[in-house]
C-alpha positions in Angstrom: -32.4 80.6 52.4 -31.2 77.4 50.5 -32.2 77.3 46.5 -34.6 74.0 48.2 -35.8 75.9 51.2 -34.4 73.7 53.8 -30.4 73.1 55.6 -28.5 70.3 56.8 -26.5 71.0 60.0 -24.4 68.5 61.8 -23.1 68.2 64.9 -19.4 70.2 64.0 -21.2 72.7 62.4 -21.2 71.7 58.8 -24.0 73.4 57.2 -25.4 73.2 53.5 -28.6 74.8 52.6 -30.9 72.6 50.0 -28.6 69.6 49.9 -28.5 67.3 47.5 -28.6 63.5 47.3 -24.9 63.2 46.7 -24.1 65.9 49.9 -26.7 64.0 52.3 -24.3 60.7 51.8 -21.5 62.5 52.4 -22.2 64.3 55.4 -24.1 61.0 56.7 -20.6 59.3 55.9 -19.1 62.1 57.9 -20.5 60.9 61.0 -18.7 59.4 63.8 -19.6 58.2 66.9 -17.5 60.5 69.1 -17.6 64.5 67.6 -19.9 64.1 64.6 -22.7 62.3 65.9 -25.7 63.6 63.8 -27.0 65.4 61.3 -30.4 67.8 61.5 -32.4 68.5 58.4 -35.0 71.7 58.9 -36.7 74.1 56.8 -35.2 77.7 56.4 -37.5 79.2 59.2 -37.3 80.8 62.1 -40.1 78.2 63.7 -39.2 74.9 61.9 -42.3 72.8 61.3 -41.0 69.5 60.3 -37.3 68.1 60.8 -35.2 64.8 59.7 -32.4 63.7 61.9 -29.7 60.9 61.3 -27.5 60.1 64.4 -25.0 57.4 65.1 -26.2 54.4 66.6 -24.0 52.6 69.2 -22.2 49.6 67.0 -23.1 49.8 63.7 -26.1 52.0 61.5 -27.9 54.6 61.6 -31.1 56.2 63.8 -33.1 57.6 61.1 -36.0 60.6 62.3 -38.6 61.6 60.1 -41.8 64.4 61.5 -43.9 66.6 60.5 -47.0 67.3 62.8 -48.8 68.5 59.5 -49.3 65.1 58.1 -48.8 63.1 61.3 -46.0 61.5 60.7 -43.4 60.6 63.1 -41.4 57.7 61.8 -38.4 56.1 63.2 -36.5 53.4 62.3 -32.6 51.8 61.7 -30.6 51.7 58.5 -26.8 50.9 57.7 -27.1 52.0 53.9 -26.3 55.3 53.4 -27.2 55.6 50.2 -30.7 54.2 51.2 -30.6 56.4 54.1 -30.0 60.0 51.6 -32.5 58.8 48.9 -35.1 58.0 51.3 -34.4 61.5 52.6 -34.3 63.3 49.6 -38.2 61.7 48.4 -39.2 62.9 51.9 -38.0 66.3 51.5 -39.1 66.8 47.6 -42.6 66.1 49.1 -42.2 68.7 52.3 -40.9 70.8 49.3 -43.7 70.6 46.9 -46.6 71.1 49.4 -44.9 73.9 50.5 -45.5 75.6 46.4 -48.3 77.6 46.3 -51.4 75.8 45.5 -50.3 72.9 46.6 -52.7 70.6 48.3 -52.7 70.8 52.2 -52.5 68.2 55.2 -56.1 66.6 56.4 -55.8 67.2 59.7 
């Protein structure tokens, strides 16, 4: 398991567990639009409950996927920042990381 709880695979295979801001741009700026289309963010599970994606868009940008059935939230939207793209991502995932802390508040649902 990654020191965050959480990987980042992409499409060749690259994986870092509990990536940081600065390893998110990179492998975002990794991508390609012909062998290295996406990358998959996940918990360290064996049933993943929530994910992040970012994949290539045709052209120029980003296809940024956020969910996690436990707050309702399935966002999507375009971005051609990267850095915009991993700190967005980072936030997201310091909050899937901190409810996931014992005692930690849980989803209405």
């Amino acid at each position: 398991m990654g020191s965050r709880g959480y990987g980042v695979v992409s499409e060749n295979g690259d994986r870092i567990d509990g990536a940081s801001e600065d390893a998110l741009f990179e492998m975002i700026s990794a991508l390609d639009d012909t062998h290295n289309t996406f990358i998959v963010i996940e918990p360290d599970t064996d049933d993943p409950a929530w994910f992040a994606s970012v994949a290539v868009l045709e052209g120029q940008g980003f296809e940024v996927v956020r969910r996690d059935p436990a707050y309702r939230e399935h966002k999507v939207h375009t971005d051609s920042d990267i850095s915009r793209i991993a700190f967005d991502l980072i936030v997201w995932l310091a909050a899937r990381n901190l409810a996931s802390q014992p005692g930690s508040p849980t989803p209405d649902i």
